[in-house]
Structures are given as C-alpha cells and as structure tokens.
C-alpha positions in Angstrom: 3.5 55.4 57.5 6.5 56.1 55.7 8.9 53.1 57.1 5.6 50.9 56.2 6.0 52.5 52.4 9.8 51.9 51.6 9.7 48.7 53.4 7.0 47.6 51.2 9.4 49.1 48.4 12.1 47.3 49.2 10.5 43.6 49.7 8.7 43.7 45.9 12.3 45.0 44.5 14.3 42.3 46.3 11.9 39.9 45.0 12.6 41.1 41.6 15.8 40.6 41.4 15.4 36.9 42.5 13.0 36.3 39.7 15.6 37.9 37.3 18.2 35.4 38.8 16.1 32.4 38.1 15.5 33.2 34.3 19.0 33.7 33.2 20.1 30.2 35.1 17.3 28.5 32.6 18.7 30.0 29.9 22.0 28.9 30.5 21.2 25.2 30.9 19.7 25.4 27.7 22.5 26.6 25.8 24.5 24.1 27.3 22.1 21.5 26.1 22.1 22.6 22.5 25.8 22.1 22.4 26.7 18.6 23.7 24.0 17.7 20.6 25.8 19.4 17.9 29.0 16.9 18.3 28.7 15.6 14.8 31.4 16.0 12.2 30.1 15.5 8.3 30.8 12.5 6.4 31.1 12.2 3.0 27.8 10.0 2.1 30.0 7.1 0.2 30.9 6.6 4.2 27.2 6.1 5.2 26.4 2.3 6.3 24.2 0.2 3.9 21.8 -0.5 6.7 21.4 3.3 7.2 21.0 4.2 3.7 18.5 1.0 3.1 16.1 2.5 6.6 16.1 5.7 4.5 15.0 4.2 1.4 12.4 1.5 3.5 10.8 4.6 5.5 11.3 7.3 3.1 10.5 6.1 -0.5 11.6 8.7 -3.0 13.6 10.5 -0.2 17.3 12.1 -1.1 20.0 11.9 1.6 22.0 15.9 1.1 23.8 15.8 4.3 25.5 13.3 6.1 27.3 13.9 9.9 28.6 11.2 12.6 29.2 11.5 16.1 31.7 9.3 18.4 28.8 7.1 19.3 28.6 6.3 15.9 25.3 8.0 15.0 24.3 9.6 11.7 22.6 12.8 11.8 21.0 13.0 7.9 19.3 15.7 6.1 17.3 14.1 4.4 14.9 16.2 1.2 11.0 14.0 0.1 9.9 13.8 -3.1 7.0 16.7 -1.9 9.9 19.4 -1.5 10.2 18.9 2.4 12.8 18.3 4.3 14.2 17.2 8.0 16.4 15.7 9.6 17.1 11.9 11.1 19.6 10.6 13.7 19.9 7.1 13.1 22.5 4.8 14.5 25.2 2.8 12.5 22.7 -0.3 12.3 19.6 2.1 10.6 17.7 2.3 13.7 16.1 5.6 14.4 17.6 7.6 17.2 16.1 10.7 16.7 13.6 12.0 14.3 
C-alpha cells in the first residue's frame, strides 16, 4: 500500500512540473512579440507624409496628431487625441493606408 501511495505522489508532482514548464515558454514568446513591434523611432511631425496626415484628417475629423514614430518599413505609428477627449493609436503606411488600428 505504501509503494502504491508515493508512486501515486510522484506521478501528479512530475506532472507538475511539466505544466510549470509549458507556461513560462508562453510567456516568453510573448515578450518576444511585443518587442519586434516596438521598432519605431519618433519623427518630428513636419516629417509626416501629406497622404498620412490627409487619412487622418478624412477618417478622423477634428482629430490632433501628438506623436509621430517610423519604422524601417516605412510605417507611421501616430497618437492620435478626438475632439471627445479620447485617444489611440494608428499605424499607417507612408501612402495613408491603415496598417494597424
């Protein structure tokens, strides 16, 4: 009865440790992730394409451009404030299409 008792002890904490593995490899991926998106350097906003600043106005009406970063792939991450106080933020490539909203 005993050897039945610590081999059941043994199995259920081997099989905790396996599930402890599994977590902290998810939680590495995602920090990885959230780096290689954060590869934009700011711009002053006199650099900021015409076609990007007149998507902004088109889709935004009354909207303020505060922040202005590129990338290498020539992308333009905006923080962008509404007339109703809120605020986001817009990836748009160099020709005002959206990338990311």
């Amino acid at each position: 009865m005993k050897k039945i008792f610590i081999t059941t002890v043994f199995a259920l904490g081997s099989l905790t440790a396996f599930a402890q593995e599994e977590q902290a490899t998810d939680a590495t991926e995602t920090a990885t992730e959230a780096v290689a998106q954060d590869a934009f350097a700011e711009v002053a906003l006199e650099e900021v394409p015409e076609a990007v600043t007149t998507m902004v106005e088109t889709n935004y009406p009354g909207a303020t451009i505060n922040k202005a970063s590129k990338n290498e792939a020539n992308q333009y991450k905006l923080e962008v404030s509404l007339e109703d106080g809120t605020s986001g933020a817009l990836i748009v490539d160099e020709e005002g299409n959206a990338v990311q909203q």
